[in-house]
C-alpha positions in Angstrom: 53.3 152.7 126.9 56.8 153.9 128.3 57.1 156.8 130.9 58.8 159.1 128.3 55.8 158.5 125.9 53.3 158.6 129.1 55.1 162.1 130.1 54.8 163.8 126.9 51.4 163.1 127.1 51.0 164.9 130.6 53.0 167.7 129.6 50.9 168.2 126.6 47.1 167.2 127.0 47.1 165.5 123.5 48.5 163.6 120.6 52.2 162.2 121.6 55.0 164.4 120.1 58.6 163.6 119.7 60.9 164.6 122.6 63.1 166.8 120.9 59.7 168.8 120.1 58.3 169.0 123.6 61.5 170.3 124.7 61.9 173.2 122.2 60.0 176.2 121.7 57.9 177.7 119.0 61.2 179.7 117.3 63.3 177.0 117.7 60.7 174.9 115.9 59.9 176.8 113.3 63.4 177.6 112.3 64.1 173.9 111.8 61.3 173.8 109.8 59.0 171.7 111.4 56.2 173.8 112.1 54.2 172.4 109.3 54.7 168.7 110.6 53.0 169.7 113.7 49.8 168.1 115.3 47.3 171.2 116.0 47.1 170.4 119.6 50.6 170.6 119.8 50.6 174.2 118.0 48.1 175.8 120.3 50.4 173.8 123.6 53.7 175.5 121.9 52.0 178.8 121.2 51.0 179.3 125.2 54.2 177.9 126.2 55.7 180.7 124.2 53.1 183.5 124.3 52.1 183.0 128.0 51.6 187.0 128.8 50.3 187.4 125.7 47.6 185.0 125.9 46.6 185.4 129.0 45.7 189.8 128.0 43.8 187.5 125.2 41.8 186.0 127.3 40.5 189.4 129.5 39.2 190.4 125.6 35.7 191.5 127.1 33.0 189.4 125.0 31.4 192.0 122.7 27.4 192.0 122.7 26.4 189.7 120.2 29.4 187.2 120.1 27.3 183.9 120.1 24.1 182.9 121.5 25.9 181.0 124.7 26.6 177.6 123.6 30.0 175.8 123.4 31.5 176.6 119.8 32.5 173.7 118.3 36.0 172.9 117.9 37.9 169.7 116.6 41.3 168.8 119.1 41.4 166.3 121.1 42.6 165.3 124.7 45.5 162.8 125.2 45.0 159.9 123.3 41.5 161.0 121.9 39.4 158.6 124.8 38.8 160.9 127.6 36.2 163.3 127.7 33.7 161.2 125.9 35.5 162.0 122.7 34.7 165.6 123.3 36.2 167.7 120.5 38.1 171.2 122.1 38.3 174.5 120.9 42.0 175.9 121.5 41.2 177.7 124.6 39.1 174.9 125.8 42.0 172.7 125.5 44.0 175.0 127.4 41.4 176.4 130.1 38.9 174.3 130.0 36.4 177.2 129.2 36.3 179.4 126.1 37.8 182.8 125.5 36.5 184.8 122.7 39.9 186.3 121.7 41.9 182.8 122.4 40.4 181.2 120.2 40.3 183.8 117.3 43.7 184.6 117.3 45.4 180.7 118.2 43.1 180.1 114.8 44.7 182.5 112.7 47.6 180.3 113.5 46.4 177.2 113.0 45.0 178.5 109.4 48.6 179.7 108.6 49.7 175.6 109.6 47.0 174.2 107.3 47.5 176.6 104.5 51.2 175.5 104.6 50.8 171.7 105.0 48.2 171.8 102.2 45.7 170.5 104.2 42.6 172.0 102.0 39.5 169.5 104.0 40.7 170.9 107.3 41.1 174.5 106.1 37.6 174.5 104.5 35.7 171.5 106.2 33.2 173.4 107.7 32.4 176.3 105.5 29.0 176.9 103.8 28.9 174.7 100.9 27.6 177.5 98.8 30.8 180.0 98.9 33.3 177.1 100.1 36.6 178.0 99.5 37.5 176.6 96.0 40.7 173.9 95.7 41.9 176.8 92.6 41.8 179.5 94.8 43.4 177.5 97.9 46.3 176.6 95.8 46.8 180.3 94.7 46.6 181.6 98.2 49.3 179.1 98.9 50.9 180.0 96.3 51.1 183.7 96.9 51.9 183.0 100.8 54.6 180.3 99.5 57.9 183.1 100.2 56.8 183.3 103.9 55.8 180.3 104.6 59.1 178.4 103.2 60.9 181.4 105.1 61.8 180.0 109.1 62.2 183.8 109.5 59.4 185.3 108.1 57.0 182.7 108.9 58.4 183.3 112.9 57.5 186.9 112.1 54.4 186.1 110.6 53.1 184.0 113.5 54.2 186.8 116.8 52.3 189.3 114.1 49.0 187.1 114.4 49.5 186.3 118.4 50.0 190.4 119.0 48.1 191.6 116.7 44.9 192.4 119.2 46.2 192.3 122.4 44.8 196.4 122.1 41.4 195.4 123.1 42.6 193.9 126.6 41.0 197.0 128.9 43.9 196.2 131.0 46.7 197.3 128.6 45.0 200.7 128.9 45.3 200.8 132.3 49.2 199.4 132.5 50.0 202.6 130.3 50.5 206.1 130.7 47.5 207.8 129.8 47.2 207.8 126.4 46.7 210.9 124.1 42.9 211.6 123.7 40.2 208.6 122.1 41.8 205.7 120.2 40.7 202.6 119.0 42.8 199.0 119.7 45.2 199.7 116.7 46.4 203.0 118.0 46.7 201.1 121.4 48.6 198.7 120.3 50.8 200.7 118.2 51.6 202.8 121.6 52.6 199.7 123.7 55.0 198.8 121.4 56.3 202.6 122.1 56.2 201.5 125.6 58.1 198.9 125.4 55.1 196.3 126.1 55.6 193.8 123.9 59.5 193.7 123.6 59.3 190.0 124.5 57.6 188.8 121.4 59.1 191.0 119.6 62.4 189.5 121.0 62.1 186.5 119.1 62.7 187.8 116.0 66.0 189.3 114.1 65.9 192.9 113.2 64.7 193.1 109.6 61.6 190.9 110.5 60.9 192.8 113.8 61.1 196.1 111.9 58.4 194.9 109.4 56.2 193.5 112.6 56.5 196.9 114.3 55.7 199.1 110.8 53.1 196.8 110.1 51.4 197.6 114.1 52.0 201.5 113.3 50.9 201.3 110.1 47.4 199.7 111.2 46.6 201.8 113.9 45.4 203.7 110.7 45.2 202.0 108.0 42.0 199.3 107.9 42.4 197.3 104.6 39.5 195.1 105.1 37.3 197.9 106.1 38.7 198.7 101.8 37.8 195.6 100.7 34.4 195.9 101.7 34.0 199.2 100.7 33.3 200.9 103.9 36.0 203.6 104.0 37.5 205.9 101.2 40.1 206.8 99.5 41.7 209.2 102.1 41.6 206.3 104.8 44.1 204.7 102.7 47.3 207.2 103.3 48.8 205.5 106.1 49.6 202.9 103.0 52.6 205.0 101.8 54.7 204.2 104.5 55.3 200.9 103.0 56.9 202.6 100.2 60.8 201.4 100.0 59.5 198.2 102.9 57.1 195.7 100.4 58.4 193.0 102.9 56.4 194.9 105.9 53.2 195.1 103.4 53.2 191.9 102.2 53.6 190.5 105.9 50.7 192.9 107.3 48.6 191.6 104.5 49.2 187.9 105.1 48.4 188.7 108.8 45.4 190.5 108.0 44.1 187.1 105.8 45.1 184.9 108.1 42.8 187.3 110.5 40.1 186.6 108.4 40.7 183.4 108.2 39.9 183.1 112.1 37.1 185.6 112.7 34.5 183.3 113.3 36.7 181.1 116.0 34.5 181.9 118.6 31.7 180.1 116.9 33.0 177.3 115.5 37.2 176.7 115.5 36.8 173.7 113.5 39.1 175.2 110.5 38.8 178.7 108.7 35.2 179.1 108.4 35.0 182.7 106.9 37.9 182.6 104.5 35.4 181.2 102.0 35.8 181.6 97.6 34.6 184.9 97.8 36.2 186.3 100.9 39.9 185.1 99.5 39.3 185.8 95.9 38.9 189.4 97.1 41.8 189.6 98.9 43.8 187.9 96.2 42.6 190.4 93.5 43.2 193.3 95.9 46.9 192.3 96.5 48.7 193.2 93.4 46.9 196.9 93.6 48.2 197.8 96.7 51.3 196.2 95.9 51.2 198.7 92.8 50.0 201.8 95.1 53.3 201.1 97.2 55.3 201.0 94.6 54.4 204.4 93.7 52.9 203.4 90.3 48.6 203.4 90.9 47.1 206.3 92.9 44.3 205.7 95.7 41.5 206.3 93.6 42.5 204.1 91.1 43.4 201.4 93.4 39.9 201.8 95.1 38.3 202.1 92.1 39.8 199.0 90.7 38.8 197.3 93.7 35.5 197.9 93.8 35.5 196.7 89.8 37.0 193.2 90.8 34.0 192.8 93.1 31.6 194.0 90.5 33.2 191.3 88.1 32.4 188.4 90.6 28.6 189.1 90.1 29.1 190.1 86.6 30.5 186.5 85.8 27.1 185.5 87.4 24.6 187.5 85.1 24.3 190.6 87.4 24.5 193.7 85.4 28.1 195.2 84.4 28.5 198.3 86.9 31.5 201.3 86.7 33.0 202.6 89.2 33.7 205.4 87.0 29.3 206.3 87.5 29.0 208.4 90.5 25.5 205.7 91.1 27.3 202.6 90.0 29.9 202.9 92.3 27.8 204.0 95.3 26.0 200.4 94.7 29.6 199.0 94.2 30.0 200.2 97.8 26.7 199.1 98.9 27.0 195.7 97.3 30.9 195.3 99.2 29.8 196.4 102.3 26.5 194.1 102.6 29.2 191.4 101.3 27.1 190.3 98.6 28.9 187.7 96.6 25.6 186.2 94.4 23.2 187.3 92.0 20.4 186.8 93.8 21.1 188.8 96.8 22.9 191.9 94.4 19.0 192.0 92.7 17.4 192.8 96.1 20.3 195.8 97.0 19.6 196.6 93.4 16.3 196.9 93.6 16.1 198.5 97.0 18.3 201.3 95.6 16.3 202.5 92.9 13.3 202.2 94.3 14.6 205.1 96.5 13.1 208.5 96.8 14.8 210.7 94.3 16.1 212.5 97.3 17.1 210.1 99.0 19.1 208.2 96.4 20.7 211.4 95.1 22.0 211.8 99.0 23.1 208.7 99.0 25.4 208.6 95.6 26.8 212.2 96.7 27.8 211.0 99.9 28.9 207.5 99.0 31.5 209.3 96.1 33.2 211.7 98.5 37.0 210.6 98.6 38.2 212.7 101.2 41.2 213.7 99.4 40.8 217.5 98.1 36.7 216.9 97.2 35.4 217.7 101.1 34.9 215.4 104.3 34.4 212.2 103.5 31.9 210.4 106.1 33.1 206.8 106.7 30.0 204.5 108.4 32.6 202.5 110.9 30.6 198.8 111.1 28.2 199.1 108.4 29.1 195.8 106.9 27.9 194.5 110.2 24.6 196.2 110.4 23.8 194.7 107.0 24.9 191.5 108.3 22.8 191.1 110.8 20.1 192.6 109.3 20.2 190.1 106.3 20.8 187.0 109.0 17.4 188.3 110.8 15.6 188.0 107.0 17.1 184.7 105.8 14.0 183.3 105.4 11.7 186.3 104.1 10.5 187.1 100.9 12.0 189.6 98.2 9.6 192.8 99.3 10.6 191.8 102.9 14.3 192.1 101.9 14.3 195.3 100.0 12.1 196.6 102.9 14.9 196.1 105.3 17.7 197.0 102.8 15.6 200.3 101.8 15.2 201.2 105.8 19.1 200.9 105.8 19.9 202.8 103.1 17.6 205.5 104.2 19.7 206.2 107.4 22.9 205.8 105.6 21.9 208.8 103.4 20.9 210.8 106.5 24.1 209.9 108.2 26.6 210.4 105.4 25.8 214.2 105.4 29.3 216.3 105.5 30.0 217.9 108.8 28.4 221.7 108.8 31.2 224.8 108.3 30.5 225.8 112.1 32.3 222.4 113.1 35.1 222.6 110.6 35.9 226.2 109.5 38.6 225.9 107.5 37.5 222.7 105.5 40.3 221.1 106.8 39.5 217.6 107.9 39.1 215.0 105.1 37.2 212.5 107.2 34.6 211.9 109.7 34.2 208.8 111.1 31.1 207.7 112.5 30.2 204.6 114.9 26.4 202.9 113.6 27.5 199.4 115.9 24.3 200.7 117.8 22.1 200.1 115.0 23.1 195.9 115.0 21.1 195.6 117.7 17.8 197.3 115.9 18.2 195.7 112.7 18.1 192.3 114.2 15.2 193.0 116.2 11.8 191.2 115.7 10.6 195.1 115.9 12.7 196.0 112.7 11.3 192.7 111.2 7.6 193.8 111.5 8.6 197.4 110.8 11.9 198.4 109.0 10.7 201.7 108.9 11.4 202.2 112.8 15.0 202.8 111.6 14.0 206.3 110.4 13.5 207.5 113.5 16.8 206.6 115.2 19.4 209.2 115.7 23.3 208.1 115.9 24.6 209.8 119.6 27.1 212.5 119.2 29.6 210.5 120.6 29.7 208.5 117.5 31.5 211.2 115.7 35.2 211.2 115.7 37.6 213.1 113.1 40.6 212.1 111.5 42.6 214.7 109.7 
């Protein structure tokens, strides 16, 4: 081996790569177009070359409880020439740091799934997903296809990518501190959305020409309100879905912020297992592919919210309907509560709508009537609308601590769960908002992960009935 082939080797920790590459950045690559002919090893070396500062706020991401059981995700690169380390396959922040980083490997993911998608490479995409819901080679190629005017863009893709590697820098506690105080409770978005305010992130940003650093920095201020997967799975409502006209006159801005917000999902699980896009499975991107030409309507001025929500939540009934589950209509104020039900438990066969079915109407009359009324309220001129922040969760770890029970033990669970959700969906009381004035309330149940996936809960679902959400899980947004 010659010394220039030995040093690129040194300088990179993987896979040899031509010289002209090693010496360039990440812009300079991608404009040239070369991104896609990239080894993944090199990708992740490039993007913490380029995104040093960035990265490194990645990695102080404070694990959040629940995030694994402890043991080394699996990951698939490789050091050098693929010899040392007794083969050992690397995550991306193992291959930079040795050790894993929640947030560094989510977020170099989302880039790697933007490579793959572009390079066609479908087996590494999907390798690992469960067989059951694997991402279909149909619904691949029509993701690619849709992405295909970024992707063969150097400009946009560029955009694209410093979208993904900023995109939750917010949740470093130590961006907080770098700041002026900040005005009152906000969340990672709204952080995020202030530092670029501040100035904070004017080196990424940097890299890009104007009209693709003005879509990057609507799409940030747009999402420090606007949650469109929180949409797709039918946890918020129609008035959570404003922030969406500022896109009007800027469908460049949207369709980038959507892209990022798939290639987000495509990387979610990262911290698990990196070894391609494990949760952008057939059901997961045929969702978001449906969903896409309704917004793109509702920005153009031509669909309203409810009818964009509304057809939503249709598109995910028709998944189950093509699989003999009963036809159900939004436009039936109980259909389309269990439409919301059914998105937010992520339900995406038969099998598993019958048990939310069932579970629902074997409700107390009471119950079930507070449910529907609460689970219809748009926010938008019909009262405050209470929006359950992380209820897809709590019904995700509630259905991963059942996976082996029987049907009565599911409904159990999924009744217990539904129960507090009508307790918790009640309308804020005229003493805390006189004038009627604020459309939503926004409640925190992340406390109620941790009961559902108890052995407790297991023996006894019913112990959920006698939890009480703390008042600080109340937040309004007007």
């Amino acid at each position: 081996m010659n010394l220039a082939r030995l040093a690129h080797r040194l300088l990179w920790g993987q896979r040899p790569i031509s010289a002209r590459q090693a010496s360039s950045s990440l812009a300079d690559i991608v404009r040239r177009g070369e991104f896609r002919s990239l080894e993944d090893e090199a990708v992740v070396q490039l993007l913490h070359r380029s995104f040093a500062t960035e990265i490194a706020r990645l990695k102080r991401v404070p694990t959040r409880p629940g995030e694994g059981d402890g043991s080394v995700p699996p990951g698939t690169l490789v050091w050098a020439s693929g010899k040392e380390k007794n083969d050992e396959r690397l995550t991306p922040s193992r291959l930079l740091f040795q050790e894993d980083f929640c947030e560094v490997n989510r977020s170099i993911t989302n880039v790697l799934a933007v490579k793959w998608l572009m390079s066609d490479q479908y087996e590494v995409f999907t390798a690992h997903q469960p067989l059951a819901s694997r991402l279909s080679v149909e619904t691949f190629r029509a993701f690619r296809s849709d992405a295909q005017s970024v992707l063969d863009d150097p400009e946009q893709l560029l955009a694209l990518i410093v979208a993904l590697v900023v995109g939750d820098l917010g949740k470093d506690p130590q961006l907080a501190r770098d700041m002026p105080a900040s005005q009152g409770r906000c969340n990672h978005d709204e952080l995020l959305a202030q530092a670029v305010d501040l100035g904070f992130l004017d080196g990424p940003l940097g890299l890009l020409g104007p009209p693709q650093r003005e879509d990057v920095i609507l799409g940030i201020q747009v999402g420090a309100t606007l949650n469109l997967p929180q949409l797709l799975q039918g946890e918020n409502v129609p008035a959570s879905l404003q922030a969406i006209f500022r896109f009007q006159s800027h469908s460049s801005a949207f369709f980038l912020k959507y892209l990022e917000i798939m290639f987000d999902v495509a990387g979610s699980a990262a911290h698990l297992d990196a070894r391609g896009a494990i949760t952008m499975t057939e059901p997961v991107c045929q969702s978001y592919l449906q969903a896409l030409p309704i917004l793109q309507e509702v920005v153009a001025g031509r669909t309203s919210l409810r009818q964009a929500y509304d057809k939503i939540l249709h598109r995910r009934g028709q998944i189950l309907t093509e699989q003999g589950f009963r036809q159900l209509c939004p436009g039936h104020p109980a259909d389309r509560a269990l439409l919301r039900l059914l998105a937010m438990g992520r339900v995406a066969d038969r099998d598993l709508a019958e048990k939310f079915q069932q579970a629902f109407a074997s409700l107390s009359e009471e119950t079930r009537d507070a449910l529907v009324r609460g689970l219809n309220v748009d926010g938008h001129g019909d009262g405050t609308a209470v929006v359950l922040y992380y209820m897809p969760s709590v019904f995700a770890e509630a259905l991963r601590a059942r996976h082996d029970g029987s049907f009565e033990d599911y409904v159990a669970a999924l009744q217990s769960i539904m129960r507090f959700m009508a307790r918790n969906l009640e309308a804020p009381s005229s003493a805390s908002d006189p004038e009627g004035e604020v459309p939503i309330r926004e409640r925190d149940v992340s406390p109620v992960r941790e009961i559902v996936s108890s052995a407790q809960f297991r023996r006894d679902p019913q112990i959920l009935d006698n939890y009480k959400l703390p008042e600080l899980s109340n937040r309004r947004r007007g």
